[in-house]
C-alpha positions as CSV (number, residue, x, y, z in Angstrom):
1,X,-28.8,36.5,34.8
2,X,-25.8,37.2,36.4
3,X,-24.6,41.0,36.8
4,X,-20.6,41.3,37.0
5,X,-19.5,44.3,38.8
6,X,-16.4,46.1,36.4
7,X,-13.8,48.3,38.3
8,X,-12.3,50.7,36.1
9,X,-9.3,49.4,34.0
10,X,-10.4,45.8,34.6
11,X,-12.0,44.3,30.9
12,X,-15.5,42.8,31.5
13,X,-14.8,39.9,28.6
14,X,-11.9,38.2,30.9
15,X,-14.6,37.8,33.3
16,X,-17.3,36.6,30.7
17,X,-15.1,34.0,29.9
18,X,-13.9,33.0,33.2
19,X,-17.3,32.6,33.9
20,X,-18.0,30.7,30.4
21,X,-14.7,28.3,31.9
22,X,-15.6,27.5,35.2
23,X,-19.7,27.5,35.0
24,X,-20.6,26.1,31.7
25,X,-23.6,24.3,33.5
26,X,-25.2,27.5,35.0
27,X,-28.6,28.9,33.3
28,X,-27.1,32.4,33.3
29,X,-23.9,31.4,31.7
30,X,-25.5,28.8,28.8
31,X,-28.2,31.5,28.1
32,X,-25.8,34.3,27.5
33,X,-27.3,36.4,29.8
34,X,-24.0,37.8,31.8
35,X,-24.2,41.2,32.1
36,X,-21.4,43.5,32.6
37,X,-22.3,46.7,35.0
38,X,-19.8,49.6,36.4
39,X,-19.1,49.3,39.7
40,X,-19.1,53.4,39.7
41,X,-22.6,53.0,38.7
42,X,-23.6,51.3,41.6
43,X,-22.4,53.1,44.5
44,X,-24.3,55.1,46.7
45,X,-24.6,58.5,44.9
46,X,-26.9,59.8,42.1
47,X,-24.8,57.9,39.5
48,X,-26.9,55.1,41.3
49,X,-29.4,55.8,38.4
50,X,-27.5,54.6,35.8
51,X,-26.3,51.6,37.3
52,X,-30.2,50.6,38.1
53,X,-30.8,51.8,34.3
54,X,-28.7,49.4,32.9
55,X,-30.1,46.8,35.0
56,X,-33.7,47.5,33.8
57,X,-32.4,47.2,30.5
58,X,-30.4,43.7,31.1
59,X,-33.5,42.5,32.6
60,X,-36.3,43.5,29.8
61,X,-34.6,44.8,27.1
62,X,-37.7,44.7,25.0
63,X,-39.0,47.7,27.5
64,X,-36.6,50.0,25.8
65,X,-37.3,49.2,22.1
């Protein structure tokens, strides 16, 4: 899994497919498992809980059904 940190007013899918272009090889990238995540979400404030949130759910998705 790879989690890609999005600063506002940047588009997560140009960095999807710059990673689909330059590391077709890697597990993450074949698998599909690239996972965009607001950088807002991870900073060092009670926001914090939604960032780790939407990690739990990148990681085991089926804990959420």
């Amino acid at each position: 899994m790879i989690l890609i940190g999005v600063y506002p007013g940047q588009e997560a899918e140009d960095r999807i497919a710059f990673l689909k272009a330059t590391f077709p090889t890697v597990p993450a990238v074949q698998n599909d498992r690239l996972y965009p995540i607001p950088t807002i979400d991870t900073e060092a404030s009670v926001r914090v809980i939604d960032g780790l949130d939407q990690i739990a759910k990148a990681l085991h998705p089926e804990a959420f059904e």
